[in-house]
C-alpha positions as CSV (number, residue, x, y, z in Angstrom):
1,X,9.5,-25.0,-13.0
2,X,7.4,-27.8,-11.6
3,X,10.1,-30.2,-9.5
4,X,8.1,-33.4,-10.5
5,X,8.0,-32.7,-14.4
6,X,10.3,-29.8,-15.4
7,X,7.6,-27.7,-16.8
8,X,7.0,-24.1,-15.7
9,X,4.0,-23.5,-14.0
10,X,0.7,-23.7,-15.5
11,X,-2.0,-20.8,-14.9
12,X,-5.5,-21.8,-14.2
13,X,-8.1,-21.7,-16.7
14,X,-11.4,-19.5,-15.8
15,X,-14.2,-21.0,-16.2
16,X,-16.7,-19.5,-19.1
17,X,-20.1,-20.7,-17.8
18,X,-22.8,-19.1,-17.0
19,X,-23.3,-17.9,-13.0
20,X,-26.9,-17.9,-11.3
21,X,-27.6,-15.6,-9.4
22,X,-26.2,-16.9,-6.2
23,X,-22.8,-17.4,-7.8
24,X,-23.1,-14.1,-9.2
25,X,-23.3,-12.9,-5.8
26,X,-20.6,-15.3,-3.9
27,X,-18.9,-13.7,-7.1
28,X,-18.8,-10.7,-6.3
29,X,-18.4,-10.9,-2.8
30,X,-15.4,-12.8,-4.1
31,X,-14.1,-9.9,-6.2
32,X,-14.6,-7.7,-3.2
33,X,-12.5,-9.9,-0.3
34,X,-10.2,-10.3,-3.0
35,X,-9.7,-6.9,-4.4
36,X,-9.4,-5.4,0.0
37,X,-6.7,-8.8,0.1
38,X,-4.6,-6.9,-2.7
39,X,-5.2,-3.5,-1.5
40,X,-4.0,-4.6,2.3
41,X,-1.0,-5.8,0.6
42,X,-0.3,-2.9,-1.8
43,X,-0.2,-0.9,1.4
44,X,1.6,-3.2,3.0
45,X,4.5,-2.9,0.5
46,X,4.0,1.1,0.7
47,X,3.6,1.5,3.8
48,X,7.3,-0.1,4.5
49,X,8.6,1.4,1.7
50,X,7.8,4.8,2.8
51,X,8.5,4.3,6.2
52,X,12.5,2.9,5.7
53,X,12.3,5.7,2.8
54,X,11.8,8.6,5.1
55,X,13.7,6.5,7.9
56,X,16.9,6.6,5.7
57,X,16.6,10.1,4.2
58,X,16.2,11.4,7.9
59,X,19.1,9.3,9.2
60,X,20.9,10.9,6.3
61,X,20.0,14.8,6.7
62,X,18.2,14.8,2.8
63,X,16.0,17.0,2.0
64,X,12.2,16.7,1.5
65,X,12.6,16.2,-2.5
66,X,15.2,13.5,-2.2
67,X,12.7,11.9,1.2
68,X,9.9,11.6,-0.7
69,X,11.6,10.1,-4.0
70,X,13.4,7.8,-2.2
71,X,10.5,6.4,-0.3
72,X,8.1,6.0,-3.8
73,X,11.2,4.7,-5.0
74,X,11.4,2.3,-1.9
75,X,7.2,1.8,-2.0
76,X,7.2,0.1,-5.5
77,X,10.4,-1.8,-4.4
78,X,8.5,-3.1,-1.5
79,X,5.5,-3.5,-3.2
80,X,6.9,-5.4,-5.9
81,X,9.0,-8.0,-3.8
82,X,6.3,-8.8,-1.3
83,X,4.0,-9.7,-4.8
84,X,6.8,-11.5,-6.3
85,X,7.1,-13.7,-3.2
86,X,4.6,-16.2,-4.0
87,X,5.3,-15.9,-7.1
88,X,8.8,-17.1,-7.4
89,X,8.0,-19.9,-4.9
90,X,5.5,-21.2,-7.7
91,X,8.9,-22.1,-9.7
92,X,8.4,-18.6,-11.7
93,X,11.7,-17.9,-13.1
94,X,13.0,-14.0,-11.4
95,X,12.5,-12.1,-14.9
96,X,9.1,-13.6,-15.7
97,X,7.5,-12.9,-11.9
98,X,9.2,-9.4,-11.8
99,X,7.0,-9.2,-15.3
100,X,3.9,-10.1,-13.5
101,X,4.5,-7.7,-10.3
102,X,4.9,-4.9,-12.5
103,X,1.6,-5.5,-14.6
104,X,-0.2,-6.8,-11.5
105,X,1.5,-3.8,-8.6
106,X,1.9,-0.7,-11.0
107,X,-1.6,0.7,-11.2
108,X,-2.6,0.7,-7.7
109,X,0.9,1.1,-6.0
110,X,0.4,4.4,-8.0
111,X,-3.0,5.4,-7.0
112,X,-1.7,4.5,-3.3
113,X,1.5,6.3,-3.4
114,X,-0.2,9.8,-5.2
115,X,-2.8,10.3,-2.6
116,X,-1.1,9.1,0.4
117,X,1.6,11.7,-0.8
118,X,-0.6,14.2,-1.5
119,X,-2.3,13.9,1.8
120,X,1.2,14.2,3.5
121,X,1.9,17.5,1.7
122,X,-1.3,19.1,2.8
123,X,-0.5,18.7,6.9
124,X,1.4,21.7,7.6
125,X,5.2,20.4,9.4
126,X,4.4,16.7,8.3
127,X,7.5,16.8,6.0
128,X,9.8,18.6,8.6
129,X,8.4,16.2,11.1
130,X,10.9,13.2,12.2
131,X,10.9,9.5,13.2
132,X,10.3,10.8,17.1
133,X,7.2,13.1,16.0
134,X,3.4,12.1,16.3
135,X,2.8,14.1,13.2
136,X,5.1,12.1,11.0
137,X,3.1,8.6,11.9
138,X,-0.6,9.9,11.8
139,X,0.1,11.9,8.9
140,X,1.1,8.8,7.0
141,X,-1.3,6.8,8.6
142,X,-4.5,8.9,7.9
143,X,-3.0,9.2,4.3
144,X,-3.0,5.6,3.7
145,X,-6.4,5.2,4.9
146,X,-7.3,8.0,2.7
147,X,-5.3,6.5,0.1
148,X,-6.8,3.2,0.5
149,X,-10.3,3.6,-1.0
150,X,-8.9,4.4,-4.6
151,X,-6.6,1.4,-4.6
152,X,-9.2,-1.0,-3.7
153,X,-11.3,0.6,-6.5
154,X,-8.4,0.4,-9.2
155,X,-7.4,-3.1,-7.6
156,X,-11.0,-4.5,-8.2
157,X,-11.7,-3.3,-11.6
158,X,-8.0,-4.7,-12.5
159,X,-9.1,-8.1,-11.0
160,X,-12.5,-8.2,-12.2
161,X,-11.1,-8.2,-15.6
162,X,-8.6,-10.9,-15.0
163,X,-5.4,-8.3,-14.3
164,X,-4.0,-6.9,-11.8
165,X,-3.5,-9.4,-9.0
166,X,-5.6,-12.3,-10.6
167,X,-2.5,-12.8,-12.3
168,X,-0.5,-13.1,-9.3
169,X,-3.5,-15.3,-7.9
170,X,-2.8,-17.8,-10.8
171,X,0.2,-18.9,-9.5
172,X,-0.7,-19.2,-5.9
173,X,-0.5,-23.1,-4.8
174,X,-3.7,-23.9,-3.2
């Protein structure tokens, strides 16, 4: 709710005109810095996610099934807060900004978590490795990095059609 009036927040209206050619390329050079922002963030939330995921199910003597669901599990939990954030400091009531994380985070957390996973399974000892061991850190490194390039693709085409984290933009004081 905005504290002066009592009214939720507004979102910002896009602008239908035509572009020249120069906005057309500040545009998309726009869409681009935009589109790595979200990405750095979706891995971000993964990254710590996965981390206190495999941190905890170590600490805990799992095995590798119940590792790697909890840290997905802990990836979109991550991912989701940190886009919810901003969100709920706009006024956004809990239910409605959880709402717009899910729409905005789902997609490319996916992408992110599948082929940084994936990667992970491929490097023989990665999953026995623990918290002490190179293997476990460049493992999920280089599978982020990896993992990174089809994220920012999924996270541009969402923004460049006004989803995604657009949405989350819209409610973003300036």
């Amino acid at each position: 709710m905005h504290q002066a009036t009592g009214t939720p927040p507004r979102r910002r209206q896009r602008s239908s005109s035509p572009r020249s050619s120069v906005l057309h390329v500040h545009a998309e050079h726009s869409l681009n810095g935009y589109a790595t922002s979200a990405t750095l963030h979706c891995l971000a939330g993964c990254a710590i996610g996965e981390v206190v995921g495999m941190a905890l199910a170590t600490a805990f003597g799992w095995g590798n099934a119940v590792q790697i669901v909890l840290a997905i599990a802990l990836a979109f939990v991550f991912g989701y807060a940190l886009t919810m954030r901003p969100v709920l400091a706009a006024g956004v009531p809990f239910k409605h900004a959880s709402r717009i994380a899910l729409a905005s985070d789902t997609a490319s957390i996916s992408v992110m978590e599948l082929v940084d996973n994936l990667f992970v399974l491929a490097v023989p000892g990665a999953l026995a490795a623990g918290l002490g061991d190179a293997i476990f850190w460049w493992s999920i490194a280089i599978g982020f990095a990896i993992a990174f390039g089809p994220a920012l693709l999924v996270n541009r085409w969402l923004i460049a059609r006004g989803k995604g984290h657009a949405v989350v933009h819209e409610y973003h004081h300036h």
